[in-house]
C-alpha positions in Angstrom: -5.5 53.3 12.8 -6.4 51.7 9.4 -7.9 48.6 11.4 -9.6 50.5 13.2 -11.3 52.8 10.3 -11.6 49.0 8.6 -13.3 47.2 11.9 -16.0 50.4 11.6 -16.8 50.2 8.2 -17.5 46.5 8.6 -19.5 47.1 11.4 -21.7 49.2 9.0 -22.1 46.0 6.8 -22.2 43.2 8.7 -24.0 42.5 12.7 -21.8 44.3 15.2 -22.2 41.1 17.2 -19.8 39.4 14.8 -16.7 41.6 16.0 -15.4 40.5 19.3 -12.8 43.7 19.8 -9.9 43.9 22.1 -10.4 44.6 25.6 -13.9 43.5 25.3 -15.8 40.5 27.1 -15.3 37.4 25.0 -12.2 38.4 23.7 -9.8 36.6 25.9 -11.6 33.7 25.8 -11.7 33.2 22.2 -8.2 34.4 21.8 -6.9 31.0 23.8 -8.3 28.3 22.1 -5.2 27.5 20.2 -3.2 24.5 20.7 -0.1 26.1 21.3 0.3 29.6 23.8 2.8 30.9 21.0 -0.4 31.7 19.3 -2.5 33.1 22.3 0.6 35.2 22.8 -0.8 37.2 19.3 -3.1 39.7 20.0 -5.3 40.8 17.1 -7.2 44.2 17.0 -10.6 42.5 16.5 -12.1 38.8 16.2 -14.9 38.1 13.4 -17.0 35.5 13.9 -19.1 35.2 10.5 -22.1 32.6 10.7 -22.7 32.3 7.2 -20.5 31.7 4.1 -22.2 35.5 2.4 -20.9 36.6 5.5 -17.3 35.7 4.9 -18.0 37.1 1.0 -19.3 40.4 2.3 -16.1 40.5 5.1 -13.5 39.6 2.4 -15.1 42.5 -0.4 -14.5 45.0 2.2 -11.4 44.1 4.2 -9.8 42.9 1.5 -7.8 46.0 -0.7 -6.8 47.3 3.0 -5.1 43.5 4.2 -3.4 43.7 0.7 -1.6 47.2 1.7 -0.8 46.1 4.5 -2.4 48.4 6.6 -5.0 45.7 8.4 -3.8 42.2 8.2 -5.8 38.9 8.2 -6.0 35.5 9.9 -8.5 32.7 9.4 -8.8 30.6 12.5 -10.2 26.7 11.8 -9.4 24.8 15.7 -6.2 26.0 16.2 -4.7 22.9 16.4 -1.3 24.0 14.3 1.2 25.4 16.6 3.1 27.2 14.1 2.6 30.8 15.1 0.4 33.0 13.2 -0.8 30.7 10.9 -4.0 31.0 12.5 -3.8 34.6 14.4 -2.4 38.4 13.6 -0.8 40.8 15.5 -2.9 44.1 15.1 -4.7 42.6 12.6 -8.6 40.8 12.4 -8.3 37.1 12.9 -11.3 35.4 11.1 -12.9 32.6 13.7 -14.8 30.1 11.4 -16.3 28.6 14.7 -19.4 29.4 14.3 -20.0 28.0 11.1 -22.0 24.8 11.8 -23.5 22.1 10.3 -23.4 18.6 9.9 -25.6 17.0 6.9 -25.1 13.4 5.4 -26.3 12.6 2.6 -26.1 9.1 0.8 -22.5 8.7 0.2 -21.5 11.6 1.5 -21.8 14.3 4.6 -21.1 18.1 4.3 -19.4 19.6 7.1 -19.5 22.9 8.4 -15.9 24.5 8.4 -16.4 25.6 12.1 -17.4 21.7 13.5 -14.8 19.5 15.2 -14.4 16.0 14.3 -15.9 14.4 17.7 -19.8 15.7 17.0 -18.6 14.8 13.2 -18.1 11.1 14.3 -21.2 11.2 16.7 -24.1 12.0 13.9 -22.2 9.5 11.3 -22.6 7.1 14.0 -26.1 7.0 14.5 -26.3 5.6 10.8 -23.7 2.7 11.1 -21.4 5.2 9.1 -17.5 6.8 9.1 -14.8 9.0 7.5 -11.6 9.1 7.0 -11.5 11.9 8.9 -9.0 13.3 12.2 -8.0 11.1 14.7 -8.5 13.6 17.6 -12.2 14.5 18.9 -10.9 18.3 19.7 -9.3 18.4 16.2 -10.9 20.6 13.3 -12.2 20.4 9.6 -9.9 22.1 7.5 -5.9 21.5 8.7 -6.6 18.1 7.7 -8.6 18.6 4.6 -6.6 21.4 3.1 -3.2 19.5 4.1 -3.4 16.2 3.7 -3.4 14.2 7.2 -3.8 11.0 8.3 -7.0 9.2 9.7 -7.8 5.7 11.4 -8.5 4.7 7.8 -5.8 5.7 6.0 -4.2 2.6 4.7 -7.6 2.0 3.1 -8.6 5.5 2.0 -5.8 7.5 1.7 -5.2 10.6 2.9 -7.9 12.4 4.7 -7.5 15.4 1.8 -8.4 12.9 -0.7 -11.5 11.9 0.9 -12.9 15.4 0.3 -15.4 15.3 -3.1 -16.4 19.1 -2.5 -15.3 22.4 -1.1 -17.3 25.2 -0.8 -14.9 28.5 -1.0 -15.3 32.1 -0.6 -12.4 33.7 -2.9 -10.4 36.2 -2.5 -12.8 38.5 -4.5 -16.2 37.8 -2.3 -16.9 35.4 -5.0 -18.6 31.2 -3.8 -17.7 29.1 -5.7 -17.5 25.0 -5.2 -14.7 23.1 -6.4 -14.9 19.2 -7.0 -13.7 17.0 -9.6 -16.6 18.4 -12.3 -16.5 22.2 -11.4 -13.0 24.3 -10.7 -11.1 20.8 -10.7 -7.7 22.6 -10.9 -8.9 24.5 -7.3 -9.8 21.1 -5.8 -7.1 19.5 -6.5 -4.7 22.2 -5.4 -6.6 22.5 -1.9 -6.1 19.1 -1.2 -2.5 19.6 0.5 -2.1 23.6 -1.2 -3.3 24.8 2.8 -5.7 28.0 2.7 -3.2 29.6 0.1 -6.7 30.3 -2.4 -9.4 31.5 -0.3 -11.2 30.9 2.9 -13.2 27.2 3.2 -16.6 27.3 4.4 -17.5 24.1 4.2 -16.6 20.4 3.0 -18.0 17.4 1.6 -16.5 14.1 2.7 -17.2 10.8 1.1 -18.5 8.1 3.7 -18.4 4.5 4.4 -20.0 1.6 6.3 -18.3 1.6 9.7 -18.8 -0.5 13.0 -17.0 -1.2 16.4 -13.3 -1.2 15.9 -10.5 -2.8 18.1 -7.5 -0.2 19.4 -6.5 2.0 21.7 -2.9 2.8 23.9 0.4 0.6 24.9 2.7 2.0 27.4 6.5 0.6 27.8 10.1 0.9 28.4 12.7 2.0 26.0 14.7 -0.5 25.4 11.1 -2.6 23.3 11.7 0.5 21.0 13.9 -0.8 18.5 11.6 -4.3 18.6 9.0 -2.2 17.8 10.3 -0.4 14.6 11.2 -3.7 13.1 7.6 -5.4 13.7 6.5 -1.6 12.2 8.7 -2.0 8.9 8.1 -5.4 8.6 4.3 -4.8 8.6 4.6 -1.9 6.0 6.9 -4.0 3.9 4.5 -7.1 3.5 3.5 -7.9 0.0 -0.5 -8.2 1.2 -0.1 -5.5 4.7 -3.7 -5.0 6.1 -5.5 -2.1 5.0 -7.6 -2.0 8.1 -4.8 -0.8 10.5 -3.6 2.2 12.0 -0.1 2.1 13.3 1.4 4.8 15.1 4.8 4.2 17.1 6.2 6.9 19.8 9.3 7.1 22.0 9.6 10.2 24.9 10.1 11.4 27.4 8.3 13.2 30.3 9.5 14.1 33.7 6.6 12.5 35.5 8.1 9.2 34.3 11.1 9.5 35.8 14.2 10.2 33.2 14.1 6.7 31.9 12.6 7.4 28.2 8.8 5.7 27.7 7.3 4.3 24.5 3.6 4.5 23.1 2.5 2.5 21.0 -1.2 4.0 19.3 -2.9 0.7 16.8 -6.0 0.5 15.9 -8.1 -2.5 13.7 -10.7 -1.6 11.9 -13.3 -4.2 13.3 -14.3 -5.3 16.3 -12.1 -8.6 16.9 -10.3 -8.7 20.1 -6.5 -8.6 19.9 -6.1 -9.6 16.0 -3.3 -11.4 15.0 -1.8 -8.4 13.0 -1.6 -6.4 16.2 -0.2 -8.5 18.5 3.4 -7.6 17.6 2.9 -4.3 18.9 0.5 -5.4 22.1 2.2 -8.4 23.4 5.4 -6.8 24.1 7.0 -6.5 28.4 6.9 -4.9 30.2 4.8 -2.7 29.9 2.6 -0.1 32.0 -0.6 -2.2 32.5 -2.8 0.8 34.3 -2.3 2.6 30.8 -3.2 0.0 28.6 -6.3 0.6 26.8 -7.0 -1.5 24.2 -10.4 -2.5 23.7 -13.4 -2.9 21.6 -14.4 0.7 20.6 -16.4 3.0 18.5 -14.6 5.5 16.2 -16.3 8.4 18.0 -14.2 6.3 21.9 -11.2 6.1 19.7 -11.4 9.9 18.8 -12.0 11.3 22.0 -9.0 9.0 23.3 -6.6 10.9 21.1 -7.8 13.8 22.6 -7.6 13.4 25.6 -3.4 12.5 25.1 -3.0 16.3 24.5 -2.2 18.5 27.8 -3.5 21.7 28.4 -2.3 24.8 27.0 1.1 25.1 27.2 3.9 26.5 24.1 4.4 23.9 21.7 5.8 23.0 18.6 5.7 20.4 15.7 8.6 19.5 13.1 8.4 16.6 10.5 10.4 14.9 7.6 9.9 11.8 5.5 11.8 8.3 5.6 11.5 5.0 4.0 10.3 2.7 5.2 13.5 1.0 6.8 14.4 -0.1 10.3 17.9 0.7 10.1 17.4 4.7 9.7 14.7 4.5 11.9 16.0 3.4 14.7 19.2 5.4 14.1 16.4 8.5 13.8 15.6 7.3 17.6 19.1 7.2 18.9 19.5 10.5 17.5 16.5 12.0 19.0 16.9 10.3 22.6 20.9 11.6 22.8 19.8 15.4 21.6 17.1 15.6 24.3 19.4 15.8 27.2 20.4 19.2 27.4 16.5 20.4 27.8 15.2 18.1 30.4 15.7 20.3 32.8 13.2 22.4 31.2 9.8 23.1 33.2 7.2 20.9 31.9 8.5 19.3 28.9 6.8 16.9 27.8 8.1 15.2 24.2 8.4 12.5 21.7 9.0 11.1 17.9 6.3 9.4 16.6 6.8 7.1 13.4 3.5 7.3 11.5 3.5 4.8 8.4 2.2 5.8 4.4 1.2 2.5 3.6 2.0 1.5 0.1 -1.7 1.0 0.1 -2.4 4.4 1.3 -0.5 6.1 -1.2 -1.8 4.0 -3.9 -6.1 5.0 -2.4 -4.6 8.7 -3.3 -3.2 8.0 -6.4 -6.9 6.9 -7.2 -8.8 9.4 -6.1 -7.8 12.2 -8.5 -4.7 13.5 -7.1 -3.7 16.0 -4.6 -0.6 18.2 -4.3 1.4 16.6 -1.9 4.3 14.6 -4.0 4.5 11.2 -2.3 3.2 8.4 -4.5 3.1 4.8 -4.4 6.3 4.2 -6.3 8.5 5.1 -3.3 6.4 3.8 -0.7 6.1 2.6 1.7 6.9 5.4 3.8 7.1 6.6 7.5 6.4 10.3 9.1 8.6 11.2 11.8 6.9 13.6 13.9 8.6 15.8 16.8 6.3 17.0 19.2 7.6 18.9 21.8 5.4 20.8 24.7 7.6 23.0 27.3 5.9 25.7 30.4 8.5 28.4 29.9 9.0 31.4 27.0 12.4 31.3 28.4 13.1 27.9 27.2 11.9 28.8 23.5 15.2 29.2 22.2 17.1 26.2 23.0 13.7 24.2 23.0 13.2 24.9 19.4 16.9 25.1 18.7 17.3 21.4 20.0 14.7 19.9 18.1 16.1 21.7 14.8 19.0 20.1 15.5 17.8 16.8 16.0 15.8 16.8 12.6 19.0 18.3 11.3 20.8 15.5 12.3 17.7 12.8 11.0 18.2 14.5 7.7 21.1 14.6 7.2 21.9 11.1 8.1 19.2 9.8 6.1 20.6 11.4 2.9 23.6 9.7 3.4 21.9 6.2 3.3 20.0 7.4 0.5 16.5 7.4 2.8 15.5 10.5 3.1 12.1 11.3 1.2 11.6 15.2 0.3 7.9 15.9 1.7 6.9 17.2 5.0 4.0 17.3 6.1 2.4 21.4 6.5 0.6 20.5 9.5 3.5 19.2 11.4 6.1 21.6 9.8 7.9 24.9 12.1 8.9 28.2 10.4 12.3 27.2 9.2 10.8 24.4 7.3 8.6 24.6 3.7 6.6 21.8 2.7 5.2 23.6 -0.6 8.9 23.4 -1.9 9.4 20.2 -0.4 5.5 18.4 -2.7 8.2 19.5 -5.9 8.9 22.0 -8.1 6.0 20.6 -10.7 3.5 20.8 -8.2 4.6 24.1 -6.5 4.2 25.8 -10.1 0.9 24.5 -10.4 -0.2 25.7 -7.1 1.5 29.0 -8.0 -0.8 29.0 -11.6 -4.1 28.3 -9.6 -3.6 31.4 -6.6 -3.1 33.4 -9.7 -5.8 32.3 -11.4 -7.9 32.6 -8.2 -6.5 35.3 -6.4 -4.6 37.3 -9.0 -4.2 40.1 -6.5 -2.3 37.7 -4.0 -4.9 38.6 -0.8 -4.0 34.8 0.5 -0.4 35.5 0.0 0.4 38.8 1.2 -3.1 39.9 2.7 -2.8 36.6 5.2 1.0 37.0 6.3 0.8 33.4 8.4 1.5 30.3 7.5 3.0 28.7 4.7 3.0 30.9 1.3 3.3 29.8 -2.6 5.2 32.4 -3.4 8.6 33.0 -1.6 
């Protein structure tokens, strides 16, 4: 009843065609574009769809003392792209879908990005100009899980983190109030969005710093299993040279998928930052047998081609969930990681339509040292313990039935990574929020510095807590 009192008042301040209301035309539509069908499963009351940031401001004045009793709780929708559910949609609540807020404007040095844009059309208009970003790696992807996260781009080990690459935000707090935060105006607020999530108000828009960017070389390698642990050592021993390329993006995966028989497959994702065919510093991780020649598809490409080929890796909706953790960089644990991993999968192939893998994805010593340099974010890792490697477990499955010892299995495996990790003295305490599942918390794991100052900003910015207990998804500062 109160979001229902709430959905009319707003109605009264803002164009009824902004609220998409259950049971009405549109709503289903919009209420499955999410990654994962654990969040299409969420049904909110109503869908907003502001088209302007005084939109948001007048939305946020009004709902905001009811989401902070409780009685009509919010969302903020970006792409959709992070399974976890309810970080991006409410049960009996208004989810806020920043789709429609458009906009791509580049600037010299720079290009401001509408909160609502996908990173495909972003790559098409900056390459018109001979221009790039270190922005997502997946056309479909959107704006803000990366820039409010951290993420990592096809330019990483040059540029850092794709948070870091962000000069500007443009925020609608918690009171109604716009502000911009950048490293001359609100630098605390800056600097705790970069990795802090959307813990401080809702983003309307960002401002990326570009750079001069041609054809690049990449693209996909398919093999057998038994290349994998060949592969990790090339990997490490990459990461681990003194002068390691910072035009390279190395991503590793083992899996497994019942369309390839139960034999587990390897993928191996590289990319070069300039158009020479099959560079030497690549070749480690191309020239490898045997492998599945109809899938190869390395080529020269532009970074809009490589985007969309990312893309298209991902299935249709299905349920699906991410869990990460941190390692050094050393082929021993890693490859133990993998043997772990491929022994816990067997008791959920039988599964309908699993489809699953690890995928190791390097922090460059380089990479961590472009963040350290670009005037901090609030992640933890720095350059001093790198370099580093992400393992990723993505799993994607048909059946709600199969949720429980889906997601039980995969806790166990990264259990069992852990904990064998410690033990050798590898394990690295950050995990990644966009790649993270309920049980885990990345804000605790950035470090109890960095949590406190995130806590000291929401209160400086939110001193009511609207983000915290007005927005119940996701992952919270204050536990």
């Amino acid at each position: 009843m109160a979001t229902s009192q709430l959905i009319e008042d707003l109605q009264q301040a803002l164009p009824d065609s902004r609220f998409v209301l259950r049971g009405s035309e549109g709503y289903d539509d919009l209420n499955k574009r999410y990654q994962s069908a654990l969040n299409t499963e969420i049904s909110p009351s109503c869908i907003f769809l502001p088209k302007s940031k005084d939109e948001v401001s007048t939305f946020l004045k009004h709902a905001g003392p009811r989401a902070l009793s409780g009685e009509a709780p919010m969302a903020v929708y970006g792409a959709g792209c992070q399974p976890l559910p309810g970080c991006a949609n409410v049960q009996d609540g208004i989810t806020v879908n920043l789709s429609l807020l458009r906009g791509i404007d580049i600037e010299e040095g720079r290009v401001s990005i509408g909160a609502g844009e996908r990173w495909g059309a972003v790559y098409e208009e900056l390459g018109k100009k001979g221009l790039g970003v270190a922005g997502g790696r997946s056309a479909k992807s959107g704006i803000g899980g990366l820039a409010l996260e951290g993420g990592l781009s096809f330019h990483s080990s040059r540029h850092g983190f794709v948070c870091d690459n962000v000069i500007n935000y443009e925020v609608v707090l918690a009171s109604g109030e716009i502000v911009n935060a950048n490293a001359e105006t609100n630098a605390d607020l800056w600097r705790a969005l970069r990795g802090g999530g959307n813990n401080f108000g809702v983003v309307t828009r960002f401002d990326f710093a570009t750079f001069d960017q041609g054809p690049m070389y990449g693209g996909s390698v398919y093999y057998f299993a038994p290349s994998f642990p060949q592969q990790i050592r090339h990997l490490v021993d990459e990461l681990q040279k003194p002068d390691a390329s910072k035009d390279t993006h190395l991503m590793i995966s083992t899996g497994y998928a019942a369309m390839f028989g139960p034999q587990m497959m390897c993928q191996n994702q590289v990319y070069h930052n300039h158009p020479e065919e099959n560079p030497t510093v690549l070749q480690p991780f191309t020239s490898l047998s045997p492998q599945l020649d109809q899938l190869n598809s390395m080529r020269v490409l532009s970074l809009t081609e490589s985007a969309k080929e990312q893309a298209g890796d991902s299935p249709v909706i299905q349920r699906s969930a991410y869990f990460n953790t941190t390692l050094k960089a050393d082929a021993s644990i890693l490859q133990e990681a993998a043997e772990i991993y491929t022994a816990g999968l067997e008791p959920i192939k039988p599964c309908e339509g699993l489809i699953c893998s690890m995928t190791l994805q390097p922090y460059a010593r380089s990479l961590l040292e472009a963040s350290a340099a670009k005037g901090g974010n609030s992640l933890g890792p720095s350059p001093d313990g790198g370099p580093l490697v992400s393992v990723l477990l993505l799993t994607y499955w048909s059946n709600k039935s199969d949720d429980a010892a889906v997601l039980g299995t995969m806790e166990k495996i990264l259990e069992a990574i852990k904990s064998r990790a410690a033990a050798k003295g590898l394990l690295v305490p950050y995990t990644y929020m966009n790649y993270a599942f309920a049980s885990q918390d990345p804000i605790g794991s950035y470090g109890a510095e960095s949590k406190a100052e995130l806590q000291r900003v929401s209160k400086r910015y939110d001193p009511e807590g609207l983000l915290q207990k007005g927005v119940p998804g996701g992952f919270k500062l204050f536990t």
